[in-house]
N, C-alpha and C positions, 0 to 999 in steps of 0.2 A: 272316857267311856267309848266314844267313837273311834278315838285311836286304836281301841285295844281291839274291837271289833273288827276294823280292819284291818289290824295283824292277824286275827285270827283267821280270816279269810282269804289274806294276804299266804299267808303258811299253808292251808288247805289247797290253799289253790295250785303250791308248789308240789307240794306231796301228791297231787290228784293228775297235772303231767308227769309228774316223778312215775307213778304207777302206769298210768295210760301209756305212755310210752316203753316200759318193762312189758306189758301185755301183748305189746305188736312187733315188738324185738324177743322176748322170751318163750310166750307162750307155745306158738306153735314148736319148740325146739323141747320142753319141757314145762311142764303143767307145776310140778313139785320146785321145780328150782325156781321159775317166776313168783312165783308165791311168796317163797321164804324174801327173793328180791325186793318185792314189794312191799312184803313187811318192812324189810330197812330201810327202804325209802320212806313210808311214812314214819320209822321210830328215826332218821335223818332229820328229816320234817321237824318233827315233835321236839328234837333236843335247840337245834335251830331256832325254832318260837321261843324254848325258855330262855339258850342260852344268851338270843338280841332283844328280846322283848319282856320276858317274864323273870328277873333270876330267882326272887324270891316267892316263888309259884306256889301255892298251897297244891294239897289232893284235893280239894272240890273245888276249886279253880282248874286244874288241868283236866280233872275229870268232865267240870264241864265242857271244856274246851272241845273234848273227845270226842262229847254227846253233838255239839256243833257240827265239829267234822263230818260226825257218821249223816248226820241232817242232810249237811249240804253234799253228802253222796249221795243220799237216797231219790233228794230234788234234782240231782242233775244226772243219774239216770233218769228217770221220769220222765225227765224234760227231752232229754235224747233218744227214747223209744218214742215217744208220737212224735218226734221233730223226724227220726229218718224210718222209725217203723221197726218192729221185730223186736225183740229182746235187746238189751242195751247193760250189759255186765262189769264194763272193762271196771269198774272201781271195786267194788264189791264182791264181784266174782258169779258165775252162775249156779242157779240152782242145782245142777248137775252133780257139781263137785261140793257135795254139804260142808264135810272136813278142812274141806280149803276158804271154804267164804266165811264158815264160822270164825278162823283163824281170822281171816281181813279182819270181818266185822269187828272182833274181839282187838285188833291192831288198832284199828283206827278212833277205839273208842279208850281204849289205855296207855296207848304210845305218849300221850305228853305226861301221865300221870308217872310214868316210870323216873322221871326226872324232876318233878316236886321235890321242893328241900322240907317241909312240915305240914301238919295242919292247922288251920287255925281253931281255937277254942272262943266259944264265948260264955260271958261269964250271964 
């Protein structure tokens, strides 16, 4: 259980420079093509987690995973607008651009779900 938690954080955290990084090489050059970048960094990310850590990943296993992710984006803005002040977007994207953070949002909470091999049933 501990392990798996820190793959999960372990992956987020790769995907969360993955994007941070795209936003301060992309952004200012294109809004729309950083975006889509960052998307495949985190569905990068996500295939990554299943494919060294998860192979046989259910959908609410990944989906959880997703909800994770979006978590510890939300905590670490949070944590980065009172640590340096001002708005703090690089993960999620600003309010400004609705279209494109919904898209994140929606990324970061689906991207490991797309590479689930079943669900589980219980009986």
């Amino acid at each position: 259980m501990v392990r798996r938690i820190g793959y999960v954080v372990l992956f987020w955290l790769i995907a969360a420079m993955l994007v941070f990084g795209v936003h301060h090489a992309m952004d200012p050059i294109s809004a729309n093509g950083a975006s889509l970048t960052k998307v495949l960094a985190i569905v990068a990310s996500a295939l990554a987690y299943v494919k060294l850590t998860a192979r046989n990943v259910t959908v609410q296993h990944a989906l959880l995973v997703g909800i994770a992710w979006l978590a510890l984006d939300i905590v670490a803005e949070i944590v980065m607008t009172f640590r340096f002040g001002g708005g703090w977007f690089e993960l999620i994207g600003p309010p400004q651009h609705e279209l494109l953070r919904d898209v994140m949002l929606l990324a970061w909470v689906a991207a490991p779900a797309l590479f689930a091999r079943g669900e589980s049933y219980e009986a």
